[in-house]
C-alpha positions as CSV (number, residue, x, y, z in Angstrom):
1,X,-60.6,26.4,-22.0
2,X,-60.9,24.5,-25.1
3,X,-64.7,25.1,-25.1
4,X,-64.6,28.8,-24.2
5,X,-62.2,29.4,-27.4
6,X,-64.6,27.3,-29.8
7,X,-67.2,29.7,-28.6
8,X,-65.8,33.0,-29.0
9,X,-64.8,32.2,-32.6
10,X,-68.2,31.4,-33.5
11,X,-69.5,34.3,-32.4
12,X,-67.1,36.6,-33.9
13,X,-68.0,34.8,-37.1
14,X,-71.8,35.5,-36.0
15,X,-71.1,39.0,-35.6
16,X,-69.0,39.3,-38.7
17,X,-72.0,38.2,-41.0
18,X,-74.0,40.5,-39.0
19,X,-71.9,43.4,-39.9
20,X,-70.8,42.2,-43.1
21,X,-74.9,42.0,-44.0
22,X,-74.8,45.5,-42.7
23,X,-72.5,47.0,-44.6
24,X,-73.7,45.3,-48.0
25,X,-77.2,46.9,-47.2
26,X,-75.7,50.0,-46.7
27,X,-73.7,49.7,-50.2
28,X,-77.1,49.4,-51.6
29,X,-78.5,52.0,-50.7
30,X,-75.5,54.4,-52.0
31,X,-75.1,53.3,-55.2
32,X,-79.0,54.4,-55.8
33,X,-78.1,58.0,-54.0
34,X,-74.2,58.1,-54.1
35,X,-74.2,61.5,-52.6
36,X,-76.3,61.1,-49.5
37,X,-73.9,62.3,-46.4
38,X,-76.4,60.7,-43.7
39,X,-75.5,57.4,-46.1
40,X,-71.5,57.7,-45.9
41,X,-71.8,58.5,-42.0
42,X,-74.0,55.7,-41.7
43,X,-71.6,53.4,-43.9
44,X,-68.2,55.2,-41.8
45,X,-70.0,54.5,-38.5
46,X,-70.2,50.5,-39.4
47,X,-66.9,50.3,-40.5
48,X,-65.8,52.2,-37.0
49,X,-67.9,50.1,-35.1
50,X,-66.5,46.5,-36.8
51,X,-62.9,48.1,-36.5
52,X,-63.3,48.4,-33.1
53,X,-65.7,45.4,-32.1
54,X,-63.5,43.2,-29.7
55,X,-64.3,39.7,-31.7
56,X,-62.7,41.5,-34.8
57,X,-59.0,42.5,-35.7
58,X,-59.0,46.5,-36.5
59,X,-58.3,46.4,-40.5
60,X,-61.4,49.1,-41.2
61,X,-60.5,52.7,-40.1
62,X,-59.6,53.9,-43.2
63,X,-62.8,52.8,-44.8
64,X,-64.3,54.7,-42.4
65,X,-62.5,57.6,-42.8
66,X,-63.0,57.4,-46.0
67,X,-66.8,57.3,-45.8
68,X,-66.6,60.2,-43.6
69,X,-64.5,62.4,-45.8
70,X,-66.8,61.5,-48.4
71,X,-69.9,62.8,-46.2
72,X,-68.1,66.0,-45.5
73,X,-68.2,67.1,-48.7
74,X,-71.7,67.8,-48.1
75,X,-71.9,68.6,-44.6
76,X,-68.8,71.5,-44.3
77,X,-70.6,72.9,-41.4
78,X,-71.1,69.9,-39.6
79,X,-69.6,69.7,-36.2
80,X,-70.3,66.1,-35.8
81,X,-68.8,65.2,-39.3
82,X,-65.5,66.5,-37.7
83,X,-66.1,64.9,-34.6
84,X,-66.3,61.5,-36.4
85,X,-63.4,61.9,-38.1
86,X,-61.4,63.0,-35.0
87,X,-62.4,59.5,-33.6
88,X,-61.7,57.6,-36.3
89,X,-57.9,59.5,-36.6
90,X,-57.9,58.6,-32.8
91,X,-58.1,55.1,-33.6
92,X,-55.6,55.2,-36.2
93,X,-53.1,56.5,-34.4
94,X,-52.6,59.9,-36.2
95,X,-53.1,62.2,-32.7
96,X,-52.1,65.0,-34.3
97,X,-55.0,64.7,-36.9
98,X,-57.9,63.8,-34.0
99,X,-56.7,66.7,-32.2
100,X,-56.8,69.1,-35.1
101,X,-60.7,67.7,-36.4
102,X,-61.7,67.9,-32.3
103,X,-60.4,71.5,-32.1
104,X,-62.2,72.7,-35.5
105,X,-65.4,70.8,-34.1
106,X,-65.3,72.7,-31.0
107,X,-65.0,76.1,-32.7
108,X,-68.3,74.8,-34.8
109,X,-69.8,73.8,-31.3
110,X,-68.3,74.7,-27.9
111,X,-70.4,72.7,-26.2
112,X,-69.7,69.3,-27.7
113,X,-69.0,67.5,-24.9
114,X,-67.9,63.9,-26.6
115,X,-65.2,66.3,-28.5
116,X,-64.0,68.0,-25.4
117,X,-63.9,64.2,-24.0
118,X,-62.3,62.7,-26.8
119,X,-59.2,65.4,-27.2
120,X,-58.8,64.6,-23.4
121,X,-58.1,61.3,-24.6
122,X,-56.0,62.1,-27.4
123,X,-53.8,64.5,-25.1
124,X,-53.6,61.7,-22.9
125,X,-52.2,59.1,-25.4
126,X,-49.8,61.8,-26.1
127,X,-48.6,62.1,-22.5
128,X,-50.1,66.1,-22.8
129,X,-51.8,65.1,-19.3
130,X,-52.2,69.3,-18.4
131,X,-54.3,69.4,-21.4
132,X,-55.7,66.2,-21.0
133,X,-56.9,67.8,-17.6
134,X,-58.3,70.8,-19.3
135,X,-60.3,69.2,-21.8
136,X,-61.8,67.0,-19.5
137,X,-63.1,69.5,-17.3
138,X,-64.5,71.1,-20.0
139,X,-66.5,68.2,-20.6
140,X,-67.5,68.2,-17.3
141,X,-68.9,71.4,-18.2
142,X,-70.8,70.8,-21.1
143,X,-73.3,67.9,-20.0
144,X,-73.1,67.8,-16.0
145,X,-75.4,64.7,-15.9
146,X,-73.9,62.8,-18.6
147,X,-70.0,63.3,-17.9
148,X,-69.1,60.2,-16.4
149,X,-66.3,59.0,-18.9
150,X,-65.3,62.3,-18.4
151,X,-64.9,62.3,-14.5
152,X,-63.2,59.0,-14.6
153,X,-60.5,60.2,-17.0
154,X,-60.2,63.0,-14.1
155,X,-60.2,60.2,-11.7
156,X,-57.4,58.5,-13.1
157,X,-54.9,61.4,-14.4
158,X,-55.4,62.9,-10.7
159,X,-54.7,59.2,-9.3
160,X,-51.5,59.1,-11.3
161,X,-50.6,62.5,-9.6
162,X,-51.4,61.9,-6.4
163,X,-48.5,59.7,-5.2
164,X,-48.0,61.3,-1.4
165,X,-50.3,63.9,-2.2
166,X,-53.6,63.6,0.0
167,X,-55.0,66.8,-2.0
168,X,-54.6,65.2,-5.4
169,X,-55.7,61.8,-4.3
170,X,-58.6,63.5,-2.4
171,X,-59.5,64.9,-6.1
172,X,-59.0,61.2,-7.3
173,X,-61.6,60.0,-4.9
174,X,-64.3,62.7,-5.4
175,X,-64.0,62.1,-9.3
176,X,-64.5,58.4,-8.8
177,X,-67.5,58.8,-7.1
178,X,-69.1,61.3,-9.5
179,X,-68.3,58.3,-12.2
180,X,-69.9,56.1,-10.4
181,X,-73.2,58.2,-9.9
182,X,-73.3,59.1,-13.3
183,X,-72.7,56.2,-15.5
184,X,-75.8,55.4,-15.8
185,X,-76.3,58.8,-17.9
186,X,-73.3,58.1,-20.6
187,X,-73.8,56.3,-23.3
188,X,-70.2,56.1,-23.1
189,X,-69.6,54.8,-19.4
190,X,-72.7,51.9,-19.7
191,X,-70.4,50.6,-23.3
192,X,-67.4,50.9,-21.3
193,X,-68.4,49.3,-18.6
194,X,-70.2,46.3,-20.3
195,X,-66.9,45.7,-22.5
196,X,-64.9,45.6,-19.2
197,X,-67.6,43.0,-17.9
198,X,-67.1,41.0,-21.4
199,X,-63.2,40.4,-20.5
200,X,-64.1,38.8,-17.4
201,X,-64.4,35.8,-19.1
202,X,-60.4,35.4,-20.1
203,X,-60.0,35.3,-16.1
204,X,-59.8,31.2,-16.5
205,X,-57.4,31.4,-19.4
206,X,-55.3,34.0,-17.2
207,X,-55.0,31.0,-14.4
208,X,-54.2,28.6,-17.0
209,X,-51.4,31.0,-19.0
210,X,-50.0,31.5,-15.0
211,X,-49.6,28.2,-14.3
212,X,-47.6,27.1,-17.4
213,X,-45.7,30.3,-16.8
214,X,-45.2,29.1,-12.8
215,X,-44.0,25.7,-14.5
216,X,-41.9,27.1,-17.1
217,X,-43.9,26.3,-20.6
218,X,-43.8,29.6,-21.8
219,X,-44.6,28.0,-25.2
220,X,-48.1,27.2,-24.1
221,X,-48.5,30.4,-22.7
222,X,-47.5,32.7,-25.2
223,X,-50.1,29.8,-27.5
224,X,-52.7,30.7,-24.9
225,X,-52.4,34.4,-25.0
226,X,-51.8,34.9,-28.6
227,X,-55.2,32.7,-29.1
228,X,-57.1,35.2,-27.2
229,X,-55.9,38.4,-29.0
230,X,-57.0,36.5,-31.9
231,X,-60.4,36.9,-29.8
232,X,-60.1,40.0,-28.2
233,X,-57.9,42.5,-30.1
234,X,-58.7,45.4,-27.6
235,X,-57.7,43.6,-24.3
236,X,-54.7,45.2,-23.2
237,X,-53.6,42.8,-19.7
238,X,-53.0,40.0,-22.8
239,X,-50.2,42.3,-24.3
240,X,-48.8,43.5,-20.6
241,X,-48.5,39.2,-19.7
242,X,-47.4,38.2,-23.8
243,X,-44.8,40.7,-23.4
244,X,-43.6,39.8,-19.7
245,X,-43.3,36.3,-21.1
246,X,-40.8,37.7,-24.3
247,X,-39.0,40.2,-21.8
248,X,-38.0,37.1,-18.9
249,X,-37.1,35.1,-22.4
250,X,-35.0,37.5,-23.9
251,X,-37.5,38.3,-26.7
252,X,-36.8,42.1,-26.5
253,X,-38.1,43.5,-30.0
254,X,-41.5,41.2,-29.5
255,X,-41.7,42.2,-25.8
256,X,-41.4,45.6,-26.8
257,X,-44.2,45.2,-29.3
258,X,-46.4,44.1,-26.8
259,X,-45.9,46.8,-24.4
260,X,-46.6,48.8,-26.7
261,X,-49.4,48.0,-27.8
262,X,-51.3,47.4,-24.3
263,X,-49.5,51.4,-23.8
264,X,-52.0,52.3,-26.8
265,X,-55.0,50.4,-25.3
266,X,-54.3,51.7,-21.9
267,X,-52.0,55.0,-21.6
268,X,-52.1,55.2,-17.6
269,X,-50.7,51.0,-17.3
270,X,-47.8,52.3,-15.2
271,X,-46.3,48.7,-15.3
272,X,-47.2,48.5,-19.1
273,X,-44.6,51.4,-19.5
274,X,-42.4,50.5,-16.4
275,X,-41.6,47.2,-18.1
276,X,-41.4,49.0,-21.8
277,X,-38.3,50.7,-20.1
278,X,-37.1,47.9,-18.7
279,X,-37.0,46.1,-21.8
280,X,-35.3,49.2,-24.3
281,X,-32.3,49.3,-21.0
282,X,-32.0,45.4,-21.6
283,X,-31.6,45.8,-25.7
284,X,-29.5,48.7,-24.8
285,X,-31.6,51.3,-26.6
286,X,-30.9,53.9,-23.7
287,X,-32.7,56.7,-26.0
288,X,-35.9,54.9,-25.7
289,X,-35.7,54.4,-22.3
290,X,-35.4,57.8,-21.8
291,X,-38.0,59.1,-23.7
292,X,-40.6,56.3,-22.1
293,X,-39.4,57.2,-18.6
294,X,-40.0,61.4,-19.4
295,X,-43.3,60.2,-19.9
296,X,-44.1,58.5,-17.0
297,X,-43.1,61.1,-15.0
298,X,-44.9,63.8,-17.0
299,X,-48.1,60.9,-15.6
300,X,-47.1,60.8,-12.3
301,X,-44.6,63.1,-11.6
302,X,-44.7,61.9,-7.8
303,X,-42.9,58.7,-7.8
304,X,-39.6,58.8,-6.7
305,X,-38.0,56.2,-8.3
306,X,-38.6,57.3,-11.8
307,X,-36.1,59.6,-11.2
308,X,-33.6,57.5,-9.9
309,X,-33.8,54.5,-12.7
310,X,-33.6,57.7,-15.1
311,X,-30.7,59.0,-13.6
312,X,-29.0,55.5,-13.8
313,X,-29.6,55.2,-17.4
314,X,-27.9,58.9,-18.0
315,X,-24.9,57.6,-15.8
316,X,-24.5,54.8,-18.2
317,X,-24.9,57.4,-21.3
318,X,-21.9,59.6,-19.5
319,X,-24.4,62.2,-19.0
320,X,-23.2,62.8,-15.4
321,X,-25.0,66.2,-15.2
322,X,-28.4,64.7,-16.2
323,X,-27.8,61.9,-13.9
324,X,-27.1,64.5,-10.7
325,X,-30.5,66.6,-11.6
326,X,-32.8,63.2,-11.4
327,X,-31.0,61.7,-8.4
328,X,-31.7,64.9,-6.4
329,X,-35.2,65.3,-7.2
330,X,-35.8,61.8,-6.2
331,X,-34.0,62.7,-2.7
332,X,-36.4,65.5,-2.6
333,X,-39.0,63.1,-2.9
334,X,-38.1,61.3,-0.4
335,X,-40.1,57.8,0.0
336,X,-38.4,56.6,2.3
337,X,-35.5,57.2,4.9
338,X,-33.5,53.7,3.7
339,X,-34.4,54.3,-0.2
340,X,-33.4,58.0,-0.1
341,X,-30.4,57.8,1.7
342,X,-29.3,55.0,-1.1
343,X,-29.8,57.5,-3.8
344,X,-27.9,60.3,-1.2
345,X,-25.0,57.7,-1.5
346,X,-25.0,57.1,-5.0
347,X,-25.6,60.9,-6.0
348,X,-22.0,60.8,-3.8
349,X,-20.6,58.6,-5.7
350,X,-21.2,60.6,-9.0
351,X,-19.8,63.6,-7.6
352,X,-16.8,62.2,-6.3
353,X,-15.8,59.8,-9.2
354,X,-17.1,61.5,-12.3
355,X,-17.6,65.7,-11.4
356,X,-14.3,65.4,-8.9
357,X,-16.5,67.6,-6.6
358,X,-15.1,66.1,-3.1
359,X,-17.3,69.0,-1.4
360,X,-20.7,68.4,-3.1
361,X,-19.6,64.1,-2.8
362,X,-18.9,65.1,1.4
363,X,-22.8,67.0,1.3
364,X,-25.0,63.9,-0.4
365,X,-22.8,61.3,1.9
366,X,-24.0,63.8,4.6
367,X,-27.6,63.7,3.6
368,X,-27.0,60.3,3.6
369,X,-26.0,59.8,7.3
370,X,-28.9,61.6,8.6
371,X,-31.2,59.1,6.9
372,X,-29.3,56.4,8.1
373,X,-26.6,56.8,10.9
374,X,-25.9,52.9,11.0
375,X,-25.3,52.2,7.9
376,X,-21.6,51.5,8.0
377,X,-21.1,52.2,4.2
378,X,-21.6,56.1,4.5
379,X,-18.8,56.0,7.1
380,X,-16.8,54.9,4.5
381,X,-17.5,57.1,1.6
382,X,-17.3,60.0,3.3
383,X,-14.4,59.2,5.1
384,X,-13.0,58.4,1.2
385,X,-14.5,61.7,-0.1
386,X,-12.5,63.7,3.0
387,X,-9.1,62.0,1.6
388,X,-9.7,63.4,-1.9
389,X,-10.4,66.9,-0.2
390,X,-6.9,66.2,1.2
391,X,-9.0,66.7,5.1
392,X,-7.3,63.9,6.2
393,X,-8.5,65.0,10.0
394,X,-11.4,63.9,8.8
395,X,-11.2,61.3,7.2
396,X,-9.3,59.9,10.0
397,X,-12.2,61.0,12.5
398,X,-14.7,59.3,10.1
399,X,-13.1,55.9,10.0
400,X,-12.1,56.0,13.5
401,X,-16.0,56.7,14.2
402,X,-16.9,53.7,11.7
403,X,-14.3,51.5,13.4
404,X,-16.5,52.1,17.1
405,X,-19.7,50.3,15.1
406,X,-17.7,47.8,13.5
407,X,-14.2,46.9,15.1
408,X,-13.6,43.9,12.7
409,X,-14.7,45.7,9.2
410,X,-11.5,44.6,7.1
411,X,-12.7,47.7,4.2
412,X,-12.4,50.4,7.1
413,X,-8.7,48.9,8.3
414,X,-7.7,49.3,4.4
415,X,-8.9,52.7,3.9
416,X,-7.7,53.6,7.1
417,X,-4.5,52.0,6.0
418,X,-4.4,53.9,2.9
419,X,-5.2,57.0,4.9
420,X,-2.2,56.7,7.0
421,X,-0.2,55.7,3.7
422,X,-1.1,59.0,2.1
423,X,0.2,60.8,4.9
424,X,3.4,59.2,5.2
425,X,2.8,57.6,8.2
426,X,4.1,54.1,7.1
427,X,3.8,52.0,10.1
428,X,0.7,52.7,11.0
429,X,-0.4,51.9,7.5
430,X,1.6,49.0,7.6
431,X,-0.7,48.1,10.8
432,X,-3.9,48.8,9.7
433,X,-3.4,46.4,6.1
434,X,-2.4,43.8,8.2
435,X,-5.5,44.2,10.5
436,X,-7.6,44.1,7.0
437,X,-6.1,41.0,6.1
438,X,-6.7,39.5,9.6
439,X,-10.2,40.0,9.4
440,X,-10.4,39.1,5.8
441,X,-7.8,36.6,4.6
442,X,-9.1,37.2,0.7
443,X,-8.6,41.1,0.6
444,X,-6.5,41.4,-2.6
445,X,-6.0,44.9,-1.8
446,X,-5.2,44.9,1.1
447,X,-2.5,42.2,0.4
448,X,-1.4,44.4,-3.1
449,X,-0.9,48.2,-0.7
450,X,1.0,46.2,1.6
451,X,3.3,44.6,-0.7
452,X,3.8,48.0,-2.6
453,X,5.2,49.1,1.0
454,X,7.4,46.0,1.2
455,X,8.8,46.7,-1.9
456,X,8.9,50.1,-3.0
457,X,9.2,51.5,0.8
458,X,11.3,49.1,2.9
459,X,13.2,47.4,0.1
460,X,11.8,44.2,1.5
461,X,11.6,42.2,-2.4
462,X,10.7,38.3,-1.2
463,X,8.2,39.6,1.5
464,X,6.3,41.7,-1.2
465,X,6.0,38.9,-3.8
466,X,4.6,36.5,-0.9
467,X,2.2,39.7,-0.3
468,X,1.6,40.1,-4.4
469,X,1.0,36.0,-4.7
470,X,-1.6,36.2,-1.7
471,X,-3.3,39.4,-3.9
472,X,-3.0,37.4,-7.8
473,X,-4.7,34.0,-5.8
474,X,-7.4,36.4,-4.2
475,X,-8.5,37.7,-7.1
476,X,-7.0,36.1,-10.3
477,X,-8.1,39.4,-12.5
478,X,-6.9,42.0,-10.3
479,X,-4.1,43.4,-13.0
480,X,-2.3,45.9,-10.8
481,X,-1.3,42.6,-8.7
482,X,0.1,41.3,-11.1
483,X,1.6,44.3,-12.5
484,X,3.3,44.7,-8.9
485,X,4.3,40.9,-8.5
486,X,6.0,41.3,-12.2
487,X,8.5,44.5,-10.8
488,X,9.3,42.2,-7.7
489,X,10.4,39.3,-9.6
490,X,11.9,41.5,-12.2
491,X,14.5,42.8,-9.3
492,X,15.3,39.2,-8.7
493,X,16.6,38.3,-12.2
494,X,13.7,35.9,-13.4
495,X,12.9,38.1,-16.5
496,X,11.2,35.1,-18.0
497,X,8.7,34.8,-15.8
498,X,8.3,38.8,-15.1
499,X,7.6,39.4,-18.4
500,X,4.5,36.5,-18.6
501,X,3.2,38.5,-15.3
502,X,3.0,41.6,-17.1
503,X,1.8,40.0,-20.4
504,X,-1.2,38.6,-18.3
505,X,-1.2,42.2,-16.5
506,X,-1.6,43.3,-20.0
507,X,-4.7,41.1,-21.4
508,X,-6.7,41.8,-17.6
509,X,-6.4,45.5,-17.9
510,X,-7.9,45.6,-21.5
511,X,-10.6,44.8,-19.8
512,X,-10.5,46.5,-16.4
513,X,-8.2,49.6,-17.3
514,X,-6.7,49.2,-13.8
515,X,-3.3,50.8,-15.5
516,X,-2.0,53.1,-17.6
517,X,-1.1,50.5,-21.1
518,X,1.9,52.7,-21.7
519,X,3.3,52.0,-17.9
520,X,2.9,48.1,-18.7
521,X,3.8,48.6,-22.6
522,X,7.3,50.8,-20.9
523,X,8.3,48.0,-18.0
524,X,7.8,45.1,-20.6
525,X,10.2,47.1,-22.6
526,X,12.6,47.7,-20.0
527,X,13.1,44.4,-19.0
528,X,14.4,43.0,-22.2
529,X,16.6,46.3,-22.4
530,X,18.7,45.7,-19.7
């Protein structure tokens, strides 16, 4: 690997003397005829070509936009002038510019198949993919024989659509082929294709950077990587692998570099952007995420679980409404029966927790069900959704139903038992918490509802604060427990130690805002009152 590096250094020296002897030639000849616009396009199309040669770093674009601006002076009329400097704006990064010099260069020449090609491109860096589509067929158009870079940018913005679409992917296939035919014709396709066949070469150092990744040294992987960018500037699976490296290391802000960059080298690298999003939700920069995932689903608008990790993030944001639209086009989607009813379930959840929309919760829990009958978790959300509807017929009927799968589920007994709670049915309650327990000897709410019975119900004090002590040693940050065990040993007389239960009630509901702070604040204040 050692060897391979040596070499590629010293012929990106070779080639930079070569273009550096070039240019100086080229210098020459302007400064005897310092207005000659085949001269400046010569001297802008060096500087293009050095900017974008794979051994060099890109530092030259605006000398070559320069040169080019310099040309047009002269050549006002010329479509190609235009064209030139749409590609070198391209390559800047200034879209809005390449698209605007490709446009006027068309209405010079509407035939100009490289411009039609090249504002594909530019729409596609943009995420414009309906225009991108547009300008490439009109490519297509304008040189038949030589429009293979054209068909394979078809090829690959109707792949990105195509997910379950055998039309579209059909499309994909046909445009492939045509590629393949007609490279040989584009000047375009045969560079392409030999600068694809040059990268080959970093397969070894690939292995290598995998196996010190495999082995944990991501310091000489991110060495090894970093060494071949040096190299190879315009590779873009270094960037996607550098920035995997920063992302599992916590290097956000570097990771997110990378992924950028390998995005701008290679718009359609779904995992490129995938990861990009993945890395914003990590730093917490929800906005970005966002805007990356509207653009991979303006790519391929076909793949359901865009929607659904863009719904999550606008849960998190509070943008419930948001979150509801995404979850229910990627049910429409509908992958598969286990995936969908998932998102059925969680688009429940929403509607039932933050729209309190029991009816519209009761419908996706529905959806649900028919995906998956046996999955014992619908049972009990939409038994949970009918208690908030106040249907407690069926809600009952519901976890009576779950209960037939799964006799010994301690969850359904304690929803069952709060069921029967909520009705006023106290015994059967009392029952059905007791069952929980049995088949679950750590179910801190089960014990906590059942002690709230023993105490506020039947009077019973010293049987609720065994039932509150089982809850508190269940789950040591479960605040209304100790909330509840503070009341019962409040009523008998040990105010001392009531008052540390609700102090630690207290600092656990900061964080889990199980309570009310004013109930807590009001029975702390109580006790010392009396």
């Amino acid at each position: 690997m050692k060897r391979t590096i040596e070499e590629d250094e010293i012929k990106k020296s070779r080639t930079k003397n070569k273009m550096f002897d070039q240019i100086e030639r080229c210098k020459m000849d302007l400064q005897k005829d310092p207005t000659n616009p085949a001269l400046h396009i010569r001297m802008g199309d060096l500087y293009l070509k050095w900017h974008l040669d794979i051994y060099n770093s890109g530092q030259y674009i605006d000398d070559a936009i320069t040169e080019y601006q310099l040309a047009m002076e002269s050549l006002l009329d010329s479509s190609e002038i235009f064209y030139k400097l749409g590609v070198a704006f391209y390559y800047k990064g200034d879209l809005d510019k390449a698209i605007n010099y490709f446009t006027t260069a068309l209405e010079k020449k509407n035939n100009y198949y490289e411009a039609y090609y090249m504002l594909a491109e530019t729409f596609v860096k943009k995420a414009h993919f309906t225009d991108a589509i547009d300008a490439a067929e009109a490519a297509v158009i304008c040189s038949r024989i030589g429009s293979s870079s054209a068909h394979y940018l078809l090829y690959k913005l109707y792949d990105a659509l195509s997910y379950k679409n055998a039309k579209t992917k059909s499309k994909a296939i046909a445009e492939k082929i045509k590629a393949f035919i007609l490279a040989p014709f584009d000047k375009t396709a045969v560079s392409n294709i030999f600068s694809n066949l040059a990268y080959m070469r970093f397969l070894p150092l690939f292995l290598h950077g995998f196996y010190a990744i495999q082995t944990k040294n991501y310091g000489l992987a991110v060495e090894l990587y970093k060494s071949a960018i040096e190299i190879a500037p315009g590779f873009a699976p270094l960037y996607c692998v550098l920035g995997d490296i920063y992302l599992s290391t916590g290097y956000f802000e570097d990771a997110i570099t990378e992924y950028k960059m390998a995005i701008w080298l290679d718009p359609f690298n779904i995992a490129a952007h995938r990861h990009l999003c993945r890395a914003y939700e990590e730093q917490g920069d929800y906005n970005q995420a966002i805007d990356i995932y509207n653009k991979l689903i303006a790519m391929a608008p076909n793949i359901p679980d865009l929607y659904s990790n863009l719904a999550n993030i606008y849960y998190i944001k509070g943008e419930f409404d948001l979150a509801i639209s995404n979850y229910q086009t990627a049910i429409t989607l509908n992958p598969n029966p286990s995936w969908t009813s998932i998102i059925a379930q969680t688009l429940g959840f929403v509607y039932q927790e933050n729209k309190s929309d029991p009816d519209a919760a009761i419908s996706a829990y529905q959806t649900a069900y028919v995906l998956t009958p046996d999955d014992i978790d619908i049972y009990v959300n939409l038994g949970s959704a009918f208690y908030d509807k106040e249907d407690y017929n069926n809600a009952l009927s519901i976890y009576r139903q779950a209960l037939e799968f799964q006799p010994h589920n301690a969850k359904i007994h304690c929803n069952l038992g709060f069921l029967y709670w909520g009705k006023g049915d106290t015994e059967e309650a009392m029952k059905s918490y007791e069952l929980a327990i049995k088949y679950d000897e750590n179910y801190d709410i089960a014990y906590n509802n059942l002690g709230v019975i023993y105490l506020d119900d039947l009077g019973r004090v010293k049987k609720s604060i065994e039932l509150f002590r089982k809850a508190v040693e269940s789950n040591p940050n479960y605040a209304l427990a100790h909330f509840n065990l503070a009341r019962a040993i409040s009523i008998v007389g040990d105010k001392v130690e009531a008052a540390k239960l609700y102090q630690m009630a207290q600092d656990i509901n900061k964080i889990t805002q199980e309570i009310d702070p004013r109930d807590i604040a009001d029975k702390i204040s109580e006790l010392f009152q009396s």
